[in-house]
N, C-alpha and C positions, 0 to 999 in steps of 0.2 A: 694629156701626154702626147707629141707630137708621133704622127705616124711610121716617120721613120723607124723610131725607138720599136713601137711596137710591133712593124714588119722583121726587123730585126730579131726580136725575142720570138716571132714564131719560127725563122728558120733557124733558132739555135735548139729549140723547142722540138721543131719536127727534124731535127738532124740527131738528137739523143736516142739511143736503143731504149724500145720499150722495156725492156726489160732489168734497167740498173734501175736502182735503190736510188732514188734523187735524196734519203734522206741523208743517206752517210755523206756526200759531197755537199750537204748543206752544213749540216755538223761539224766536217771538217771549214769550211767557211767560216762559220762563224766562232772555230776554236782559233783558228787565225786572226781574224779580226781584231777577237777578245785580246788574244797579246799583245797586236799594234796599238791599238785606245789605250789598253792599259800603261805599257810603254810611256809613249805620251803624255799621260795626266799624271805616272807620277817620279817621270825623269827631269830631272831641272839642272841646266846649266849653269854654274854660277859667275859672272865676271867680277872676279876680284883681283885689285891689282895688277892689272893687267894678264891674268891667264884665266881659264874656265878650270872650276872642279864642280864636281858631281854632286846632288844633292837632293832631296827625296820631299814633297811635304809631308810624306805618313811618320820623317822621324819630329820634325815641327808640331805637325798637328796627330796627333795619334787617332786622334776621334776618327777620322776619316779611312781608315781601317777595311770599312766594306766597301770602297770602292775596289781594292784587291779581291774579297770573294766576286765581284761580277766578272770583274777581266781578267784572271787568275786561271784560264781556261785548257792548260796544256793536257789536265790527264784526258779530257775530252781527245783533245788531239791522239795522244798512245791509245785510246782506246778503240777511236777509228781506226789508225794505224794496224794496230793488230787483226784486226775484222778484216782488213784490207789486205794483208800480208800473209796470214793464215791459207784465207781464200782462195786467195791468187795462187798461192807455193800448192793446195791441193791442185787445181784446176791447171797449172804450167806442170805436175807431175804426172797427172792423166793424160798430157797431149805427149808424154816423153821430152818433156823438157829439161835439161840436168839442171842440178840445185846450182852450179857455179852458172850458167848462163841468165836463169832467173834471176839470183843476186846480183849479177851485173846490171844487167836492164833494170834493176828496182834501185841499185846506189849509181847508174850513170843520171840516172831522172833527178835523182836526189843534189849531188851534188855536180852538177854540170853550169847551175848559172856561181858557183861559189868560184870560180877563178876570176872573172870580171870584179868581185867585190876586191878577194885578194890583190888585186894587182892593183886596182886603181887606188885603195888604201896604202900600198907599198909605196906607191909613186908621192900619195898626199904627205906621207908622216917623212918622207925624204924632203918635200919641198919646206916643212915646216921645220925640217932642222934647219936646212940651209938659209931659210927665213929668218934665226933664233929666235924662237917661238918657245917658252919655256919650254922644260921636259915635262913638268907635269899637265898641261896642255896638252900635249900629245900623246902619252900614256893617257887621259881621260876619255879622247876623242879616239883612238885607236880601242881600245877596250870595251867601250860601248859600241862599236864599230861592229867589232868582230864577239860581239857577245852571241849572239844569234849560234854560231858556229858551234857552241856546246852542246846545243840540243840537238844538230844535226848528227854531232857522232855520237851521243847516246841513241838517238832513232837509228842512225844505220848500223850499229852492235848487234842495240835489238832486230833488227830487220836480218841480219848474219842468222842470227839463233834462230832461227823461226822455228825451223825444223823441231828443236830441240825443246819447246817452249808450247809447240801445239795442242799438247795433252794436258800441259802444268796448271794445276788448281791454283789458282789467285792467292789462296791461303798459304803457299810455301812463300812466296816473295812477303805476303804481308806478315808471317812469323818472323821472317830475316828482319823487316825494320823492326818489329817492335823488340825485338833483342836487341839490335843495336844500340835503339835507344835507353833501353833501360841499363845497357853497359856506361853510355854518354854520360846521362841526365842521373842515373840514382844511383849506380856505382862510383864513379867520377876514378879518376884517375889510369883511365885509358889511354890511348894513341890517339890522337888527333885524327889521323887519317883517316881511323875507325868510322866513323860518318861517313865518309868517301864511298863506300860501302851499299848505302841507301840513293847510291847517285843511279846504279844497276837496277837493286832490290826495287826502289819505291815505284820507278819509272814499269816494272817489270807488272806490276798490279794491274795499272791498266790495261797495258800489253796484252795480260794474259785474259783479261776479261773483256779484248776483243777477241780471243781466239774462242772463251766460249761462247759469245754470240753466234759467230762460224760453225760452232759446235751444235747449234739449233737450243742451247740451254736457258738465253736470257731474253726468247721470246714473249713470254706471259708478262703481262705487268706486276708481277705481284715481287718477279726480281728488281725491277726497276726500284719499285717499293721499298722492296730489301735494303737494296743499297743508299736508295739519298733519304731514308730517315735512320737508318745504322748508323752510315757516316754525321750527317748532319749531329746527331747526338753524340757521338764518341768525339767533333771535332770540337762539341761545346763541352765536354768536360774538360777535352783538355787544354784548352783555352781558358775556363773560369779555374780548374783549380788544379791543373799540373803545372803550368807554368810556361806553355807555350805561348810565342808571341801570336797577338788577333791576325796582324799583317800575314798576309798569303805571299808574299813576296819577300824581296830581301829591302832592309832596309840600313842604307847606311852610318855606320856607329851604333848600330844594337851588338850585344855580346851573341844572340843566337838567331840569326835566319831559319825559319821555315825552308826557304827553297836551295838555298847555297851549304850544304848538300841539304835533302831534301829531310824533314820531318814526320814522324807519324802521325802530327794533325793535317801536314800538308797530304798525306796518304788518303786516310780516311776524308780531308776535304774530296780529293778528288774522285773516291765514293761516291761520296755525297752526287757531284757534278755527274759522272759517269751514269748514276741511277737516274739523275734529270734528263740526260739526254737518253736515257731509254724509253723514258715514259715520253718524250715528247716525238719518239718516231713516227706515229699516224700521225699529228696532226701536222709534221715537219711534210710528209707525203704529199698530203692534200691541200699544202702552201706553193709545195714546190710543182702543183699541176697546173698554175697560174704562170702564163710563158715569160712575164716579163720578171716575175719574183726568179724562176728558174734558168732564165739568161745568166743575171744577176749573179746570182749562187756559181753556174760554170765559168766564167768568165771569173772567177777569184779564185776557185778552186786550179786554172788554166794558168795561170801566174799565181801560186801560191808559196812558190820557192823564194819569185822576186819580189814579191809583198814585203813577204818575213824577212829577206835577208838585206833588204834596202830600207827598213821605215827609219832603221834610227840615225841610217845616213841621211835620209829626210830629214829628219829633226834636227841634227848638228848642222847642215846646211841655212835651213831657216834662221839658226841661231847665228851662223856666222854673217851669214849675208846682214841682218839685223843689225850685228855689233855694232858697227861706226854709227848709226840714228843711236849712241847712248842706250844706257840699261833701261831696255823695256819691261814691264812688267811683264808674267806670263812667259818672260824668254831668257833674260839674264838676273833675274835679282831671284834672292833667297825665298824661298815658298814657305812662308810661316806665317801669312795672314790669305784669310778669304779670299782678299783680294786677287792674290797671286790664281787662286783657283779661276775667279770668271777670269780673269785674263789668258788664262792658258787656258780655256775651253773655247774663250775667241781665237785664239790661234791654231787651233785644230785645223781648221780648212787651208790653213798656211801650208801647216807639214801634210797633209794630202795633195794640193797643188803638189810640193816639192817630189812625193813617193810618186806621183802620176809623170814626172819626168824621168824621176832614175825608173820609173818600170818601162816610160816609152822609149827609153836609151839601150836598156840592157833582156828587155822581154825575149831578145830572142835567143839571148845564151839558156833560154830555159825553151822557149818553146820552139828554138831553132829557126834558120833566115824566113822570112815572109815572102812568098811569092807575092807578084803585081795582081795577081787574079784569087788568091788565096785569101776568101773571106772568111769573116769570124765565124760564120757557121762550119766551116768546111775544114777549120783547124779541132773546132769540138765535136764535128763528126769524125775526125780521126782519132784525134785524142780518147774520147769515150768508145767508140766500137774497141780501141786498142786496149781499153780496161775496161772492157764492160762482163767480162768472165768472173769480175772479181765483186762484181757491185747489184748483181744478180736481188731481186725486192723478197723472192722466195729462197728461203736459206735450204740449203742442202748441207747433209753431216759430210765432213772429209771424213776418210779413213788411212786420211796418210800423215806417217808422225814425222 
């Protein structure tokens, strides 16, 4: 490894406060991650006829199913989230901080690099009409655009509630889904919208079971325990005999998504996941004491808004730049044979080139202008002392609801 790199990773290394949690900002890394690859491998563009639509291998090949439980990673995501927001909202009320200033500073972070997306997608799906570029072209490519932006206002609701949600036992949100669904699925003859429902409730699980962490309750391994072989069982019964689908995601032309709105397997899956990254906290610790693995890890966590909310403008980029070289495998033909698969795993580092530009373009709507002297250390010595109240490795109990 040249030495550059490695000089680099120690002063990002020795600019971190001893005293945050390097694992939660790796967890949250790698719950990011998990959605970009997943994205990726099993988003497929289609060129037919002259316009793109959308198309999935998991509805072609169903076999391939568990590639969704690996990159299927968001409850990881709420569960950090809540650990992180819990935290924070005690430790900003101890210093006399009001709940409406906290909030602001937690949804300006949040959504500050999302006007850059919206605009420049405003300006694109204008030049595409004025191009005449079908409409359904532009609805597929606007939609996958701006998908991302769902989770953002579910995460910033939950982030509103915090207050409200610090003491809540996990088991009220997960009673709410499993009503719902048993209204949906073995009543039948409900409200549609009635699943909408579980878009709150299911997301609100792991949420709350980062607030018990915060709580000092999900320290012992034997919660960990709890949760990823509880979940892990209750998500294989009902996959083998209630009749939920295997896919962890949504896939298009099935009658019932797991994720769109969200499912009591997709619940209990992200149990399952949530108990995995409990139990893998020491050894996440003692990975992330190696300066160049923990560069790594801050440096995505430091752009983790522009990650998520540019990969799959990455990915439709690649695609279009592609188009005129004819239907590539992997890029524009239908994904129903293997094939398609190693070919779109060779194209992986395509759409990482493309997200390493839109993050070099747009990185500083999240992490604001770059000074000429402003090194990578000295943005995550700011960045981290400025959250590091909230990421603390020894948990302390809040007492504020």
């Amino acid at each position: 490894m040249p030495n550059g790199i490695r000089q680099g990773a120690r002063r990002v290394d020795s600019a971190t406060p001893a005293s945050r949690d390097r694992a939660v900002d790796a967890l949250r890394a790698f719950a990011i991650l998990g959605v970009v690859l997943g994205h990726w491998l099993v988003t497929a563009l289609v060129a037919d006829d002259g316009s793109l639509h959308a198309a999935s291998p998991l509805r072609h090949m169903p076999w391939l199913a568990p590639v969704s439980w690996a990159f299927q990673t968001l409850a990881v995501f709420f569960l950090v989230g809540g650990h992180v927001a819990t935290r924070g909202y005690a430790f900003a009320r101890a210093r006399g901080t009001t709940y409406g200033e906290w909030l602001r500073g937690r949804l300006s972070r949040l959504f500050r690099p999302v006007a850059a997306l919206l605009t420049l997608w405003a300006v694109a799906a204008a030049g595409l009409l004025v191009s005449g570029a079908r409409f359904e072209t532009i609805h597929t490519l606007v939609k996958l655009a701006l998908s991302p932006l769902w989770f953002l206002l579910v995460f910033a609701a939950l982030t509103a509630a915090t207050p409200l949600v610090t003491r809540l036992n996990p088991l009220w949100p997960l009673a709410v889904v499993i009503h719902v669904d048993l209204l949906r699925f073995g009543l039948g003859g409900v409200p549609s919208w009635l699943g909408w429902v579980n878009v709150a409730a299911g997301w609100l699980v792991p949420y709350t079971l980062g607030a018990a962490w915060t709580r000092g309750e999900l320290e012992g391994r034997r919660a960990g325990w709890v949760l990823f072989a509880g979940g892990t069982a209750a998500t294989a019964v009902l996959v083998a005999w209630a009749g939920y689908p295997a896919s962890m995601v949504g896939v298009p032309g099935t009658a019932i998504s797991n994720l769109n709105p969200p499912t009591l397997a997709a619940v209990t899956f992200g149990l399952a996941q949530c108990g995995l990254a409990l139990l893998l906290r020491d050894r996440l610790r003692r990975a992330m004491a190696r300066p160049v693995a923990w560069a790594a890890v801050a440096l995505v966590n430091l752009s983790a808004m522009t990650i998520f909310l540019w990969h799959q403008t990455a990915l439709m980029a690649t695609t279009a730049v592609t188009l005129p070289a004819g239907p590539l495998p992997g890029l524009h033909t239908v994904p129903d044979q293997l094939t398609w698969v190693a070919a779109r795993l060779a194209c992986l580092p395509l759409f990482a080139l493309a997200l390493t530009l839109c993050w070099t373009a747009f990185r500083s709507c999240e992490q604001g202008p770059r000074r000429p002297r402003n090194r990578p250390s000295r943005v995550i010595r700011r960045h981290f002392h400025s959250h590091s109240h909230a990421h603390r490795t020894e948990p302390k109990k809040s007492h504020h609801a």
